[in-house]
C-alpha positions in Angstrom: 0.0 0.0 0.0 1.9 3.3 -1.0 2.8 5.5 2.1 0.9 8.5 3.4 2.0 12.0 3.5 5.4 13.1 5.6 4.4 15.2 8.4 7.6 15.8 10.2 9.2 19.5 9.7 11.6 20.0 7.4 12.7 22.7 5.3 11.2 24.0 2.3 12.7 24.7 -1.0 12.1 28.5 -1.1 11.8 31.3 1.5 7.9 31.8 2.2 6.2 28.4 0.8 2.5 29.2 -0.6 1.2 25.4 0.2 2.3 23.0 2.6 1.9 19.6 -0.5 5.3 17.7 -1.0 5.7 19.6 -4.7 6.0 22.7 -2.5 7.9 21.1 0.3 10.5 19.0 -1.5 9.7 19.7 -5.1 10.0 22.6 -7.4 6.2 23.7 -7.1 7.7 27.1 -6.0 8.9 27.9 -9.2 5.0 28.3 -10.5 2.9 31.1 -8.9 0.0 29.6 -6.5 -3.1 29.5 -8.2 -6.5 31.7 -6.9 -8.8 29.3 -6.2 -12.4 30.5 -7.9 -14.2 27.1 -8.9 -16.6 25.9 -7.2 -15.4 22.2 -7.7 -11.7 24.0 -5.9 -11.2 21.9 -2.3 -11.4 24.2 0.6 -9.2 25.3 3.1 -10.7 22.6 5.2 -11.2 20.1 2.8 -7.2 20.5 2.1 -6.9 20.4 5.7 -8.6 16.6 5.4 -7.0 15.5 2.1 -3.8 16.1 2.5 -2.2 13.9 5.7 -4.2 11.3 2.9 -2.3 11.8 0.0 0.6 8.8 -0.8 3.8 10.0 -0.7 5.1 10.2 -4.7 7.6 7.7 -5.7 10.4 10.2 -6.5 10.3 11.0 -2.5 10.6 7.5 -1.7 13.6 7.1 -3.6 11.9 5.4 -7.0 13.4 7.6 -9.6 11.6 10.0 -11.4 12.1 14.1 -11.5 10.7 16.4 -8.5 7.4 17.2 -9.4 6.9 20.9 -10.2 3.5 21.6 -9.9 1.6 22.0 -6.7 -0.8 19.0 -5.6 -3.7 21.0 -4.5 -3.5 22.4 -7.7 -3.5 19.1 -9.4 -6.0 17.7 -7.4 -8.4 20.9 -8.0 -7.5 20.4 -11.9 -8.8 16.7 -12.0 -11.8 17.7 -10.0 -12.9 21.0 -12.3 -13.2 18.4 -15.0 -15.1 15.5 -13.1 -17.1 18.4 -12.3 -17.9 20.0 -15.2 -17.1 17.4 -17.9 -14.5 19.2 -20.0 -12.3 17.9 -22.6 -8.4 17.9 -20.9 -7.5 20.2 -23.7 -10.2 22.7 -22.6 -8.3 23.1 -19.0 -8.7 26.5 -17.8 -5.5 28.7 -18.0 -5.2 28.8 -14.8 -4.2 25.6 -13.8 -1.2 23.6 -14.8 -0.8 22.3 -18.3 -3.6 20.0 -19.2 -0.9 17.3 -20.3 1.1 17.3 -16.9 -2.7 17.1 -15.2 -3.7 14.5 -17.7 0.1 12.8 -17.1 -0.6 13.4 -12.9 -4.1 11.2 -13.8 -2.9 8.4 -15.4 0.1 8.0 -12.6 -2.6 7.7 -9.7 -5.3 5.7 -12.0 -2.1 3.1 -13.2 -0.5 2.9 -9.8 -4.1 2.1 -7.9 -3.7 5.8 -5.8 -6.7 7.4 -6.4 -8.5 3.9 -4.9 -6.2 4.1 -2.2 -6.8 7.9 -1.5 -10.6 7.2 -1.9 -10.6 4.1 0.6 -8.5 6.3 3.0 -11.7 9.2 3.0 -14.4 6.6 2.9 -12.6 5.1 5.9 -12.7 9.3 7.9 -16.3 9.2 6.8 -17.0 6.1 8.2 -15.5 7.1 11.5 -17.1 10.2 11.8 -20.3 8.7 11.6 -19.6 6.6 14.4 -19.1 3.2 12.1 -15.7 0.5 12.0 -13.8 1.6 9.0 -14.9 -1.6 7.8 -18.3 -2.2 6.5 -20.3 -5.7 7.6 -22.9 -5.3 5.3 -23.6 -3.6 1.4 -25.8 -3.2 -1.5 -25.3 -3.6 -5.3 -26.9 -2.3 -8.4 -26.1 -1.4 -12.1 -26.7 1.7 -13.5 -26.4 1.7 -17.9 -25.0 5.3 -19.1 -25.1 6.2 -22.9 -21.7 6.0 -24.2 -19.6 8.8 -26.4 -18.7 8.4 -29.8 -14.7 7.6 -28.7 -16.1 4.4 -26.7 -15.5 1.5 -29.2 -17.6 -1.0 -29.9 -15.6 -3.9 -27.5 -16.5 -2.4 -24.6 -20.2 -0.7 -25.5 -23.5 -2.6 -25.8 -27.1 -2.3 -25.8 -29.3 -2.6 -23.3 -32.4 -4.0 -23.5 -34.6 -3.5 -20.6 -33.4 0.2 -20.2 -33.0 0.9 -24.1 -29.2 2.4 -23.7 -26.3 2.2 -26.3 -23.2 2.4 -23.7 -21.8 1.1 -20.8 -22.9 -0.3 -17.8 -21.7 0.8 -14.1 -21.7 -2.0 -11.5 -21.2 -0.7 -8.0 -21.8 -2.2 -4.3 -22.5 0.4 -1.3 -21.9 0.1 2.2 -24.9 0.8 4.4 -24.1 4.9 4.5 -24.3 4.8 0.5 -20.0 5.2 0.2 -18.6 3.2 -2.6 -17.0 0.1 -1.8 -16.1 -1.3 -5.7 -17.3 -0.2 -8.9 -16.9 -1.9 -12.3 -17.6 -1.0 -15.7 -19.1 -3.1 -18.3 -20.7 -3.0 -21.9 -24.2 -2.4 -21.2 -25.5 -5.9 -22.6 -23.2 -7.8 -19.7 -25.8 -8.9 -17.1 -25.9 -8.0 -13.7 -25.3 -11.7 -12.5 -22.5 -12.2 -14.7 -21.3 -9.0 -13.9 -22.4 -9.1 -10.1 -20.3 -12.7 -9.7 -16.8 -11.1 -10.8 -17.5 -7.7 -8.5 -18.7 -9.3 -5.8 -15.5 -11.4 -5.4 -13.1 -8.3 -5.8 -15.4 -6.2 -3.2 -15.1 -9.3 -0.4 -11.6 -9.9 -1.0 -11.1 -6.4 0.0 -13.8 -6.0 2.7 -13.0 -9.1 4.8 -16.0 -8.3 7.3 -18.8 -7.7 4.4 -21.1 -10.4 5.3 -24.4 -9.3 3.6 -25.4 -7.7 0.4 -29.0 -6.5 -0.3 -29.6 -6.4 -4.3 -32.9 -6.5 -6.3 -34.5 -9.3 -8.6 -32.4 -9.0 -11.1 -29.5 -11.0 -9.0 -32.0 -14.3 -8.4 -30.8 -17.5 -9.1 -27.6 -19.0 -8.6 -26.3 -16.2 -7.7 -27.2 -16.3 -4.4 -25.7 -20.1 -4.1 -22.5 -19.0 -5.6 -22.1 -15.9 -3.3 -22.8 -18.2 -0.4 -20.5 -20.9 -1.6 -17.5 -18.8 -3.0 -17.4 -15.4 -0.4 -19.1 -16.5 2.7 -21.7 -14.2 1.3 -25.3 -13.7 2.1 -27.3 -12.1 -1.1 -30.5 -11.1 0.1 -32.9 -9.9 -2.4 -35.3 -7.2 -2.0 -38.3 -7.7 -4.3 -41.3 -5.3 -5.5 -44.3 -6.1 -4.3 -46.6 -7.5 -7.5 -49.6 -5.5 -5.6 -47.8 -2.3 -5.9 -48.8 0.8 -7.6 -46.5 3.7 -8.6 -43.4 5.2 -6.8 -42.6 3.1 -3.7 -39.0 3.6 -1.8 -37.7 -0.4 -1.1 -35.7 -1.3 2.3 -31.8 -0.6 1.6 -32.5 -0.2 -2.5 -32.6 3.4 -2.0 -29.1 3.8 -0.3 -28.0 2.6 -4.1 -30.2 4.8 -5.9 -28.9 8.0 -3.9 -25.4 7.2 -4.5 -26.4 6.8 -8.6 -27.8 10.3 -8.0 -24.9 11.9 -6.6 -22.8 10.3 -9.2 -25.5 12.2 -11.8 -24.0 15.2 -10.5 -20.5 15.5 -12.0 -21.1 16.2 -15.7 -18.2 13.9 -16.4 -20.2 10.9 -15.1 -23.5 12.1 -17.4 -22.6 10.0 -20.3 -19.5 7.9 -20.3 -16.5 9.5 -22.5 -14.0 7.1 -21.4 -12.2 5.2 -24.3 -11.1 2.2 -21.5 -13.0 0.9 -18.8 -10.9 1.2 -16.2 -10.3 4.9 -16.7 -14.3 5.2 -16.4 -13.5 3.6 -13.0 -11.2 5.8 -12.0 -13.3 9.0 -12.6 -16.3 7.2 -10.4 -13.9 7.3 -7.5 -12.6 10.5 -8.0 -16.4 11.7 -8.1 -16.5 10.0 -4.7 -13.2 11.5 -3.7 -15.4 14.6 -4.2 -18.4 13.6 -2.1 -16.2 12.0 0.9 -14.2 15.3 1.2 -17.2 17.3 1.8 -18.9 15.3 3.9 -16.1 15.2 6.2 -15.9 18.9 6.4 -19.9 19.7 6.4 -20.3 22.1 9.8 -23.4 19.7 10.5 -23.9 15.7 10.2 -26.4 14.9 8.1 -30.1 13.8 9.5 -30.5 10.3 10.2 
């Protein structure tokens, strides 16, 4: 598991450091004037406060090679999260922060070195604690949610579903009980959720050791619930709509699923699906999440029960 942030004083680069991120610490960040922060996707001071004893420690610190970063990691960090935010292209990166390429470049190091799941696990863990809960969950729910997909997504990983008439991709989650992600994959939307469910489920329980229940709805009947019981130790309990039932009715533990979908709706990246691989549509579903976390940890009030 990559190492967290060094907190122990040392001294910095230049005179009067702007930011207190390893770039500005040990780096050459302070060649590159601090940004103003003006977005409203930009982390606050408090939210920085949170994120950064959080951050892994880059590999050139560790003694892995590489060149001292120059840019600041706030910066980077409020760079990836303007476009989750507001679904740009990475060309279309506002002047003000640092070059799209070396944001882009910044992306693809956390996304191929597992980070940003690490950094996300890290916040859901805070949140988690906050409200009182074990860092790890005992019980979860899954769902699929099918997104059209953009003209770059080719046709290996894009399909058509047929129950909720989309061309695109499919996003396969599982929830713990305060709706925080726990593992999300991305499919072709003509995979079904069993198929799909069998693989996720497995990576979610080898990671979450206590998980011991998982709520889902009909679509995950069948020997599904055999296998989960056989392979993970795993009860799948399914939570069926009523035949009897007319119109709009909110189902035990379904909803917690439903919300998190809803929040997800919110960062115009996440709108359609623009990612050419699948994984990298992954990554931007936990760097949405990194978004949520973050400001639930810092909201002046807890939420109502």
């Amino acid at each position: 598991m990559p190492q967290l942030y060094v907190l122990a004083p040392v001294e910095f680069n230049s005179a009067a450091p702007a930011c207190d991120c390893a770039a500005h610490r040990f780096g050459n960040a302070a060649d590159h004037s601090e940004r103003v922060r003006r977005y409203p996707s930009d982390m606050t001071d408090a939210e920085w406060a949170v994120v950064r004893p959080l951050l892994p420690v880059p590999g050139w610190l560790r003694g892995r090679g590489g060149q001292p970063e120059a840019y600041c990691h706030r910066a980077m960090l409020d760079a990836v999260r303007y476009l989750e935010d507001n679904g740009i292209k990475w060309r279309a990166m506002p002047a003000d922060f640092p070059p799209w390429d070396r944001v882009y470049a910044f992306f693809r190091r956390w996304h191929d070195h597992v980070l940003v799941r690490e950094f996300h696990d890290r916040l859901r863990g805070r949140v988690r604690q906050k409200a009182g809960r074990d860092v790890e969950p005992t019980a979860g729910v899954i769902d699929s949610q099918s997104v059209k997909a953009d003209a770059v997504v080719g046709s290996d990983s894009r399909g058509f579903d047929g129950g909720k008439l989309i061309n695109g991709r499919k996003r396969h989650v599982v929830v713990d009980t305060l709706g925080l992600l726990l593992g999300v994959m991305v499919t072709a939307a003509d995979i079904g959720d069993r198929a799909a469910a069998k693989e996720l489920l497995e990576q979610v329980a080898d990671a979450h050791h206590r998980l011991e229940l998982v709520w889902a709805d009909g679509g995950y009947t069948g020997s599904l619930v055999e296998h989960c019981l056989a392979a993970f130790v795993l009860v799948l309990a399914i939570v069926k709509r009523s035949d009897d039932t007319r119109g709009f009715v909110v189902l035990p533990k379904r909803w917690i699923v439903e919300r998190l979908f809803a929040h997800l709706m919110r960062s115009r990246r996440l709108v359609r699906d623009f990612e050419r691989r699948t994984n990298t549509a992954e990554a931007m579903v936990y760097w949405s999440m990194t978004m949520i976390t973050t400001r639930r940890l810092t909201r002046s009030r807890p939420a109502r029960a």
